[in-house]
C-alpha positions as CSV (number, residue, x, y, z in Angstrom):
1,X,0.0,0.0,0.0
2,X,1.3,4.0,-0.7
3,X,2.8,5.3,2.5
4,X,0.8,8.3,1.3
5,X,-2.3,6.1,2.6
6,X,-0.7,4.8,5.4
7,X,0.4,8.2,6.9
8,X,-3.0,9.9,5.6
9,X,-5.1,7.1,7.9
10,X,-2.2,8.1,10.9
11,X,-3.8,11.4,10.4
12,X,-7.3,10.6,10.5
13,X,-6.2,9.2,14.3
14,X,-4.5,12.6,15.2
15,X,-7.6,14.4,14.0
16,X,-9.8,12.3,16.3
17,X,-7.4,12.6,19.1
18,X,-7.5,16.5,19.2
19,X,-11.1,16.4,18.3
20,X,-11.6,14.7,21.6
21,X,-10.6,18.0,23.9
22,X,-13.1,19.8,21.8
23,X,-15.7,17.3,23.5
24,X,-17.7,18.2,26.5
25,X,-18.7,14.9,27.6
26,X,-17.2,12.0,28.6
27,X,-18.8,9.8,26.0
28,X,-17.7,11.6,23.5
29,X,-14.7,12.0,24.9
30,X,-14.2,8.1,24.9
31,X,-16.1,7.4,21.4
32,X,-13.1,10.0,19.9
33,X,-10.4,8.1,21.7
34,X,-11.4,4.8,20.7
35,X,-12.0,6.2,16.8
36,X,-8.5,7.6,17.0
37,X,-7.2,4.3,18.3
38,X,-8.9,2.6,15.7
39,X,-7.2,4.8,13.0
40,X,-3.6,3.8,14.5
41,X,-4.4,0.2,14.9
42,X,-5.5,0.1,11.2
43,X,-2.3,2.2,10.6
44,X,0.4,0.5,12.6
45,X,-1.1,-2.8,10.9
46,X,-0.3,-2.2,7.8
47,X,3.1,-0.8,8.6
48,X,3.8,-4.5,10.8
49,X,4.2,-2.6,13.9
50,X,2.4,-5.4,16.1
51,X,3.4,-3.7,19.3
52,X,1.7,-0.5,18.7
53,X,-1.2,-2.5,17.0
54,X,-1.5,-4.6,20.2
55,X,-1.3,-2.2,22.8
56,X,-3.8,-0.1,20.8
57,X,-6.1,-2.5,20.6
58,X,-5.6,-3.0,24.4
59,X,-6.5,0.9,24.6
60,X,-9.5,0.6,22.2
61,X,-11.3,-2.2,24.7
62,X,-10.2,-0.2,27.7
63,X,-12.0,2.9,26.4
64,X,-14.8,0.9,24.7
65,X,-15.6,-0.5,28.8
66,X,-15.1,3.0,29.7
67,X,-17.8,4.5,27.6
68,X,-19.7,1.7,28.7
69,X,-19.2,2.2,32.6
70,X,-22.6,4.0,33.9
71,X,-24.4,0.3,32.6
72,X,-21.1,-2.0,33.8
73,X,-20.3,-1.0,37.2
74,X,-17.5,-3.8,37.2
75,X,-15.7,-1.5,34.4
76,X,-14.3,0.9,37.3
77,X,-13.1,-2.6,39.2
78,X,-9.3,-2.7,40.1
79,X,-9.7,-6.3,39.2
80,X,-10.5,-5.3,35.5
81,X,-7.5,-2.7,35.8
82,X,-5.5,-5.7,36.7
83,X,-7.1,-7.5,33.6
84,X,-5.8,-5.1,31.3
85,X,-2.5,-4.1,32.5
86,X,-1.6,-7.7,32.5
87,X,-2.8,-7.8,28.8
88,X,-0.6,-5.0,27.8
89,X,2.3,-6.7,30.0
90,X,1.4,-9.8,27.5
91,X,1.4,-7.7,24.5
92,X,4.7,-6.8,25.4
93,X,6.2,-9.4,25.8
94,X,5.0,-11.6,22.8
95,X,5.9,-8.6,20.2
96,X,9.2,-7.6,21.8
97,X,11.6,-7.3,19.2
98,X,14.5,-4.9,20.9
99,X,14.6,-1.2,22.0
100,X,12.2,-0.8,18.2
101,X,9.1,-2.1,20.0
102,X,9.2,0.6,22.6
């Protein structure tokens, strides 16, 4: 694919990500966040960067439980905090391939 593409859809997260302190409310807030994460996913995916595409992916759930959180009180658990830090920890250390992956 054209890196033209590729950096165009890296844009299209950025622009979601500012968008999001433009936003009022927290559901918005979050339904930015996870777009913009979505973008970078998509983006770090088709560049093989599986650790950003991991730990985005990681961020896109957390954010996704997040804008969910008034109908799942178990969302704001430490317990689920635990749940997705070890994921991350996971994510690191199945993708590690040297200082790069940081």
């Amino acid at each position: 694919m054209s890196p033209w593409i590729v950096q165009s859809i890296g844009f299209v997260g950025m622009l979601f990500f500012l968008l999001s302190y433009q936003v009022r409310s927290n559901r918005r807030l979050f339904l930015c966040q996870m777009l913009g994460c979505s973008a970078f996913i998509v983006q770090f995916a088709l560049m093989g960067a599986l650790s950003g595409c991991g730990s985005l992916a990681i961020c896109t759930l957390r954010n996704l439980l997040l804008f969910k959180s008034g109908d799942w009180p178990w969302v704001k658990s430490k317990v689920t905090l635990g749940i997705l830090l070890a994921a991350l920890l996971a994510v690191l250390i199945l993708t590690w391939a040297g200082p790069v992956s940081l």
